[in-house]
MDTraj code that builds the backbone (N, CA, C; nanometers):
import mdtraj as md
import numpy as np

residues = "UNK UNK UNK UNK UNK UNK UNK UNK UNK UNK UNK UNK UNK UNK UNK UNK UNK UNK UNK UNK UNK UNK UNK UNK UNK UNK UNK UNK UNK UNK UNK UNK UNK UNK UNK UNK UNK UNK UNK UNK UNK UNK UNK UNK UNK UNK UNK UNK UNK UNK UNK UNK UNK UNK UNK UNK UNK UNK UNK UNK UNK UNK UNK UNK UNK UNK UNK UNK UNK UNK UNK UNK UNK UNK UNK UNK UNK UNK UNK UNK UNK UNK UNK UNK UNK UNK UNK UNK UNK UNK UNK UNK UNK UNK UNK UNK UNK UNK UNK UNK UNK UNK UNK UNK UNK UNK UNK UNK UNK UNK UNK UNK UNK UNK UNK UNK UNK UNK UNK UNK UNK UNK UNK UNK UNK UNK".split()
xyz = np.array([
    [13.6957, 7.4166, 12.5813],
    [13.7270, 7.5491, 12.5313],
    [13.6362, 7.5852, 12.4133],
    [13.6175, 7.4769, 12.2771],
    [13.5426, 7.5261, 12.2263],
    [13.4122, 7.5299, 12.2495],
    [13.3403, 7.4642, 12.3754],
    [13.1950, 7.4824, 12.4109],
    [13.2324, 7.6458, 12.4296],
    [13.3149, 7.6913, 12.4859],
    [13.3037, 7.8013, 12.5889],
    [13.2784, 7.9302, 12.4411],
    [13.3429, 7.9438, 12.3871],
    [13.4015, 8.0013, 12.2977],
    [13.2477, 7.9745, 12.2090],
    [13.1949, 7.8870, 12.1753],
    [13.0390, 7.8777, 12.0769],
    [12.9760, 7.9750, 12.1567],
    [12.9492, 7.9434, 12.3167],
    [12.8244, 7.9887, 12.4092],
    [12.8856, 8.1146, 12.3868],
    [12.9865, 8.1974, 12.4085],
    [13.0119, 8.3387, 12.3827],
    [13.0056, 8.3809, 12.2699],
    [12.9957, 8.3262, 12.2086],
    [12.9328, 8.3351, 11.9834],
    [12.8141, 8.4140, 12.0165],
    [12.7412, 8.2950, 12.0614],
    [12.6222, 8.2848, 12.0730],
    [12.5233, 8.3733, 12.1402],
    [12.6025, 8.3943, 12.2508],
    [12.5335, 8.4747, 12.3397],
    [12.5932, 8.6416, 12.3061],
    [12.6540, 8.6988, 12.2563],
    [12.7176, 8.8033, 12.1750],
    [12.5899, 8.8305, 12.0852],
    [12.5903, 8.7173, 11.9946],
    [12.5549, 8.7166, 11.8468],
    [12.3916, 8.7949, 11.9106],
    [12.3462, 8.7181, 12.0049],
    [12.1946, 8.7020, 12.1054],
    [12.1614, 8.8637, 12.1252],
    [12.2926, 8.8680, 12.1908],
    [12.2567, 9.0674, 12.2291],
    [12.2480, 9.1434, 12.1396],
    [12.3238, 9.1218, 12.0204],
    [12.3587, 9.2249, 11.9222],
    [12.1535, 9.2507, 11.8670],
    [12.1683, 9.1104, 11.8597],
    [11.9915, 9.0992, 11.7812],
    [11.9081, 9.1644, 11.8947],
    [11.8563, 9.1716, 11.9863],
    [11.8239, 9.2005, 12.0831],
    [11.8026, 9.3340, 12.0877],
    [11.9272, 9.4223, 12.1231],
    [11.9752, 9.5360, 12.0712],
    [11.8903, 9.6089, 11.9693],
    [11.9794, 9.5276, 11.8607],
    [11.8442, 9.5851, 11.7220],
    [11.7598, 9.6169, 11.7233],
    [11.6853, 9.5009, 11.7765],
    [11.5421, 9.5002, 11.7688],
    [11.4970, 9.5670, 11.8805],
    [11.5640, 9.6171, 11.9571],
    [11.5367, 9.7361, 12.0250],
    [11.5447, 9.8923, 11.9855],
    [11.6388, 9.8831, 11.9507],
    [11.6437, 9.9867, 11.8397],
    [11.5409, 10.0002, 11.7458],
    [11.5428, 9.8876, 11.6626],
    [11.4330, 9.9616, 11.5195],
    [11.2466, 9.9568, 11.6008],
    [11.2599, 9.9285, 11.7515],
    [11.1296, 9.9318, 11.8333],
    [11.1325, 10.0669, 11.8501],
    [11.2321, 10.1128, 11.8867],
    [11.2206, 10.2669, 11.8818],
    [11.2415, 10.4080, 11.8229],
    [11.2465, 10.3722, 11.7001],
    [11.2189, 10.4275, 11.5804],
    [11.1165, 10.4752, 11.5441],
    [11.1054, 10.6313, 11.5128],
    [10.9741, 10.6820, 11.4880],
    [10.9284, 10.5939, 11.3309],
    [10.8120, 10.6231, 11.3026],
    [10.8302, 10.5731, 11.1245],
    [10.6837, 10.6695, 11.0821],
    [10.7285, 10.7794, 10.9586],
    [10.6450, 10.9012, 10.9415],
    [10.5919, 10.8269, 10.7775],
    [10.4996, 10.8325, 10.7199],
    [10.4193, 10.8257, 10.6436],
    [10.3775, 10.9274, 10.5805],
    [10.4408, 10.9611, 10.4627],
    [10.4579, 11.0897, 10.4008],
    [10.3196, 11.0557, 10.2545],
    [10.1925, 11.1652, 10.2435],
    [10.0909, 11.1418, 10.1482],
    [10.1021, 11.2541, 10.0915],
    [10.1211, 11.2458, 9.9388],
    [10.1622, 11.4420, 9.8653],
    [10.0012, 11.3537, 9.8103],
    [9.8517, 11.4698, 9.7951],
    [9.7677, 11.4785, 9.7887],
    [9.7283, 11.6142, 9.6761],
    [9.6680, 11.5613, 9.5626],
    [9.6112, 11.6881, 9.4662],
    [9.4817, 11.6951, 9.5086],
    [9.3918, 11.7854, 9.5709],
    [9.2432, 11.8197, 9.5760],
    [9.1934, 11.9586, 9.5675],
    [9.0923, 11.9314, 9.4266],
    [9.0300, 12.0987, 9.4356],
    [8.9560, 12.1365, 9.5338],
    [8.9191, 12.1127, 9.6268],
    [8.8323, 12.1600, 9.7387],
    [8.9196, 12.1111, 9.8935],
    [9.0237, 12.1952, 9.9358],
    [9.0665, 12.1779, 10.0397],
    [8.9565, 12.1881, 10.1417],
    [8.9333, 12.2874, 10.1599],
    [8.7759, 12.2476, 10.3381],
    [8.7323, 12.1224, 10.2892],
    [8.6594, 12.0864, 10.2004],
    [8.6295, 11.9207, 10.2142],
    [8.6950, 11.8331, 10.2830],
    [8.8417, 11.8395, 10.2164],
    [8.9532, 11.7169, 10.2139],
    [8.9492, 11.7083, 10.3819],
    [8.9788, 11.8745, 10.3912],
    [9.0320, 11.8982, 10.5250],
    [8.8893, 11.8217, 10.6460],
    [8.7697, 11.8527, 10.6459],
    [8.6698, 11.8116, 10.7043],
    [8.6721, 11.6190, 10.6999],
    [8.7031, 11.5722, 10.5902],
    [8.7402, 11.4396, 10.5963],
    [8.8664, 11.3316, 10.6774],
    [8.9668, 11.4716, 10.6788],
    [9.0524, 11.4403, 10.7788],
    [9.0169, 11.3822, 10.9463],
    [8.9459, 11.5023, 10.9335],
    [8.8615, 11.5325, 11.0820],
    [8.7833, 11.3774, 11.1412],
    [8.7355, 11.3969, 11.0081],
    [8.6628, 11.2145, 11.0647],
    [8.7564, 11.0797, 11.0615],
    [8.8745, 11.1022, 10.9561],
    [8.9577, 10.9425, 10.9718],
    [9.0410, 11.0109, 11.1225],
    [9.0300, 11.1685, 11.1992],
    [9.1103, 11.1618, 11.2859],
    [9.0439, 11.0966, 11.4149],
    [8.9102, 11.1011, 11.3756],
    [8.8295, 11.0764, 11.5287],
    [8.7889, 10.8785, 11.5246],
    [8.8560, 10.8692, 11.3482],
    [8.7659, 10.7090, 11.3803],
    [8.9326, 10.6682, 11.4235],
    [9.0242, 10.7237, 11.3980],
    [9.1851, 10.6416, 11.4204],
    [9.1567, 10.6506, 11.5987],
    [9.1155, 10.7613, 11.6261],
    [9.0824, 10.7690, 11.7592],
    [9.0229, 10.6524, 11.8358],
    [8.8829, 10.6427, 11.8193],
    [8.8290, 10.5308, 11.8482],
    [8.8858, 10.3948, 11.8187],
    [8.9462, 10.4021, 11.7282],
    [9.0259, 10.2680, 11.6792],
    [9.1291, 10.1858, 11.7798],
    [9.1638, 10.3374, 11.8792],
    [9.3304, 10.3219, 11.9969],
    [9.4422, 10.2880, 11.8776],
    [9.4521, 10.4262, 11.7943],
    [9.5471, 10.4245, 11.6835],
    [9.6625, 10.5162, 11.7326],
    [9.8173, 10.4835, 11.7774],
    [9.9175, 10.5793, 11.8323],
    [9.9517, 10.6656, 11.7239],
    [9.8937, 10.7370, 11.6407],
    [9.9392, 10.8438, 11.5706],
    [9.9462, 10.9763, 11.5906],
    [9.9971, 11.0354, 11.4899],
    [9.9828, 11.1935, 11.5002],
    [9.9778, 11.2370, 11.3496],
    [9.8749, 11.3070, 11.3406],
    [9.8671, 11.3607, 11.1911],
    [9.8369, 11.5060, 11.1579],
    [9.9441, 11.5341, 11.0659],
    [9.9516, 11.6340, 11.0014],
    [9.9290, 11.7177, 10.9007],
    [9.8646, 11.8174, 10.8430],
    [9.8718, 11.8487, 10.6914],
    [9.9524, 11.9761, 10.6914],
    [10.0264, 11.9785, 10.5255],
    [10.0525, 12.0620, 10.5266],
    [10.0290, 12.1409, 10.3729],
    [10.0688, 12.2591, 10.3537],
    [10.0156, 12.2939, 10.2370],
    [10.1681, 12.3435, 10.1809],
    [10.2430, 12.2701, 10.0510],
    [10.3553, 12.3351, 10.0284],
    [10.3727, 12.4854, 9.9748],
    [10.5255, 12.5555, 10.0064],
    [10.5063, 12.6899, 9.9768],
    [10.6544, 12.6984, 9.8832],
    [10.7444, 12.6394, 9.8707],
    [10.8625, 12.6662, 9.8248],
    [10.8907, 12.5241, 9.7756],
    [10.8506, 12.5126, 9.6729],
    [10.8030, 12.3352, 9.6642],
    [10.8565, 12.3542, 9.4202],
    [10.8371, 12.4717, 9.4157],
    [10.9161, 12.4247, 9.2609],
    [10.7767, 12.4023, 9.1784],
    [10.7577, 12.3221, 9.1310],
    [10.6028, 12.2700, 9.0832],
    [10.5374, 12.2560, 9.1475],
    [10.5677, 12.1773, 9.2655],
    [10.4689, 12.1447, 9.3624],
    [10.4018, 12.2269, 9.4536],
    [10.4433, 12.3584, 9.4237],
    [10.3773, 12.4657, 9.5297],
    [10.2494, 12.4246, 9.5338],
    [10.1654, 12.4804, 9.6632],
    [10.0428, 12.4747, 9.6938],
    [9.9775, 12.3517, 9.6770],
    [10.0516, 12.2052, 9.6926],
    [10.0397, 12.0723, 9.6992],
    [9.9793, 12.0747, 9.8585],
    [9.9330, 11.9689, 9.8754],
    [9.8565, 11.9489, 10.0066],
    [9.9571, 11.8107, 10.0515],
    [10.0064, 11.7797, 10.1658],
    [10.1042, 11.6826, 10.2175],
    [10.0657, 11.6596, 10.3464],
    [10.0382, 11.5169, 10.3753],
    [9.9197, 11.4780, 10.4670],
    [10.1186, 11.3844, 10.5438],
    [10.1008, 11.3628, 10.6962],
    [10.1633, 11.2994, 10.7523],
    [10.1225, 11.2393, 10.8865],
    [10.1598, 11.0856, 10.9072],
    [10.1390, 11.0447, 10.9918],
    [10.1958, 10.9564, 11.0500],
    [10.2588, 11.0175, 11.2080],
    [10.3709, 10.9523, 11.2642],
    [10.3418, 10.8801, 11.3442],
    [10.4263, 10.7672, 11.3696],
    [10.3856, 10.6958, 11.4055],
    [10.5573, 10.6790, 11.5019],
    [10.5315, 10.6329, 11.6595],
    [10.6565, 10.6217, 11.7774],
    [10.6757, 10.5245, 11.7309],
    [10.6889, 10.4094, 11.6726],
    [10.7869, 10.2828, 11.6401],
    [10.7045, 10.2158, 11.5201],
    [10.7936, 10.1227, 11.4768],
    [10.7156, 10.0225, 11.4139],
    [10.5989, 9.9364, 11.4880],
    [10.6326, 9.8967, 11.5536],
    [10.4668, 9.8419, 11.5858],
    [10.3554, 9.9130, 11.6164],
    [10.4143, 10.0262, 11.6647],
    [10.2627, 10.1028, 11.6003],
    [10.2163, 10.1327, 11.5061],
    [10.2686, 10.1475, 11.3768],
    [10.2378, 10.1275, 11.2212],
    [10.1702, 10.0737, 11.1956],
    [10.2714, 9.8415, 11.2599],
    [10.1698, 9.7720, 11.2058],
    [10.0315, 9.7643, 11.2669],
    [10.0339, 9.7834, 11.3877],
    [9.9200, 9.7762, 11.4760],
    [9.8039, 9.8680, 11.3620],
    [9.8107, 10.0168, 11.3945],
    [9.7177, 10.0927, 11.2967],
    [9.6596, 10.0287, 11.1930],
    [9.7998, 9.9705, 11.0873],
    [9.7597, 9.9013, 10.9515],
    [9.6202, 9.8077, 10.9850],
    [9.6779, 9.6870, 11.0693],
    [9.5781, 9.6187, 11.1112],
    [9.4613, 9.6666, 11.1718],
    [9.4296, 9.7293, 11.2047],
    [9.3018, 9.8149, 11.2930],
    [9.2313, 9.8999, 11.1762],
    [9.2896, 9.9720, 11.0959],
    [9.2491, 9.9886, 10.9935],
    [9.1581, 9.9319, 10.8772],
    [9.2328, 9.7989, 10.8802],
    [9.2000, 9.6783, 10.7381],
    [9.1279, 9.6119, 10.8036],
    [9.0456, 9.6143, 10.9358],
    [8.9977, 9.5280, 10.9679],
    [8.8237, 9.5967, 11.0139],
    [8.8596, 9.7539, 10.9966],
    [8.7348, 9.8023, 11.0432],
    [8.6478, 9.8464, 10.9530],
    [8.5446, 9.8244, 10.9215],
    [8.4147, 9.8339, 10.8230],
    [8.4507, 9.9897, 10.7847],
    [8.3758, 10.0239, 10.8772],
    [8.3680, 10.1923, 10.8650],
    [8.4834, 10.3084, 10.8352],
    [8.6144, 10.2351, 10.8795],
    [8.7350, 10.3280, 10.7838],
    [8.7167, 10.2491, 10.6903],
    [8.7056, 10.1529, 10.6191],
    [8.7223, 10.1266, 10.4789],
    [8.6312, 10.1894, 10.4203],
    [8.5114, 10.2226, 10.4609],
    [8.3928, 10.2922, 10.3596],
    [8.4585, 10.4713, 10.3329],
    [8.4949, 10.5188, 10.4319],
    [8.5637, 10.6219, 10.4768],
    [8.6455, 10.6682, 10.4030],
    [8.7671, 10.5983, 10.3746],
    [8.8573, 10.5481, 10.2663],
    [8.8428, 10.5701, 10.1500],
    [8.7457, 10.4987, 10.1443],
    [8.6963, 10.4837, 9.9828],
    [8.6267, 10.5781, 9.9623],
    [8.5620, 10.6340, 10.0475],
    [8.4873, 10.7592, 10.0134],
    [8.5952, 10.9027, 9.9551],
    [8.7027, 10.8747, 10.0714],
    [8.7982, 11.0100, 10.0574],
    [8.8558, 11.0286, 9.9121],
    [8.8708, 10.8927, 9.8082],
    [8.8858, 10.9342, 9.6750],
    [8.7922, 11.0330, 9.6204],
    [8.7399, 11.0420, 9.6687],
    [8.6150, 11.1557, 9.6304],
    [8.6587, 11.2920, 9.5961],
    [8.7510, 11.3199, 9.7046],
    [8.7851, 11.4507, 9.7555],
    [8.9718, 11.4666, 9.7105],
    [9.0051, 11.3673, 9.6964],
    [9.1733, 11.3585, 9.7005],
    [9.2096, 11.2817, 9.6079],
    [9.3368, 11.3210, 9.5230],
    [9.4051, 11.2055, 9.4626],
    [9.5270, 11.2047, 9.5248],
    [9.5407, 11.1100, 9.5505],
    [9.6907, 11.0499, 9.5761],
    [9.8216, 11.0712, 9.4712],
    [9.8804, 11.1301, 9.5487],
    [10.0285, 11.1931, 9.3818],
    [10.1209, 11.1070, 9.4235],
    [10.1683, 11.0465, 9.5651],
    [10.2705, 11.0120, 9.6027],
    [10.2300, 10.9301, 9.7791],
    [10.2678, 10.8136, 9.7517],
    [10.3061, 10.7629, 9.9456],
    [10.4411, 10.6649, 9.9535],
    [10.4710, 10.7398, 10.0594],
    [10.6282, 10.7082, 10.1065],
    [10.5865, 10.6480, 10.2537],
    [10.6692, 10.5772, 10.2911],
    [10.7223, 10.5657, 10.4418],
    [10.8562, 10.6055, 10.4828],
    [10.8368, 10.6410, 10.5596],
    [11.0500, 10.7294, 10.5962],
    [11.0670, 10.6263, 10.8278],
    [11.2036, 10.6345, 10.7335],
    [11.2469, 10.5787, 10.8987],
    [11.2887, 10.6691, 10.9541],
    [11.2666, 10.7042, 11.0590],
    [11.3819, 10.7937, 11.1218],
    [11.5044, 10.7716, 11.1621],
    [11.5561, 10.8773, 11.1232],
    [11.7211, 10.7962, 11.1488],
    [11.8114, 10.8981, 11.3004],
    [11.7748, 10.9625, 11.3757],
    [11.8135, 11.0287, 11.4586],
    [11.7027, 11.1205, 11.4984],
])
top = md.Topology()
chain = top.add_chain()
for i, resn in enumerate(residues, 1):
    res = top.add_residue(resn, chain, resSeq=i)
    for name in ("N", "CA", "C"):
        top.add_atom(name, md.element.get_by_symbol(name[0]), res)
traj = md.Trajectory(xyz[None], top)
């Protein structure tokens, strides 16, 4: 009885995890960048190129800008986003990213054009 009673622990305990981790697999996860730059067409033209090297990279994203309008102080802030269908596509990107010559020069170049005010990651929750 108590073998029986562990293996149904166990195998319960098995699905629940399972489950999960099915779940947080399918979880969007959005990457929120609030961005100060005096020369938007620049910034914006720089986009253009981390969009075509994420491209070449086989990066599952989607990216966005936006320009705030009802924002308090922050009006007319520039807010860069990029979603991503689950966590492993995040980490995947991350890695493809940190590993390629030419977005890191890219990168480093875009301080040029942008400061960084703020980066978040958000889960989705529904």
């Amino acid at each position: 009885m108590f073998k029986r009673t562990t293996a149904l622990i166990v195998s319960a305990t098995l699905a629940l995890c399972l489950a999960g981790t099915a779940l947080a697999d399918s979880t969007a996860w959005i990457r929120v960048i609030n961005v100060k730059t005096e020369n938007v067409s620049a910034y914006m033209q720089q986009l253009d190129k981390g969009r075509a090297m994420m491209k070449r990279l086989g990066i599952n994203s989607t990216l966005h800008v936006y320009r705030a309008s009802f924002a308090g102080a922050d009006a007319g802030a520039i807010v860069v986003t990029q979603e991503y269908p689950n966590w492993a596509a995040f980490a995947d990107a991350q890695a493809k990213t940190a590993a390629d010559a030419e977005f890191a020069t890219w990168l480093k170049g875009l301080d040029s054009v942008r400061t960084i005010t703020s980066d978040s990651l958000y889960r989705e929750l529904m």
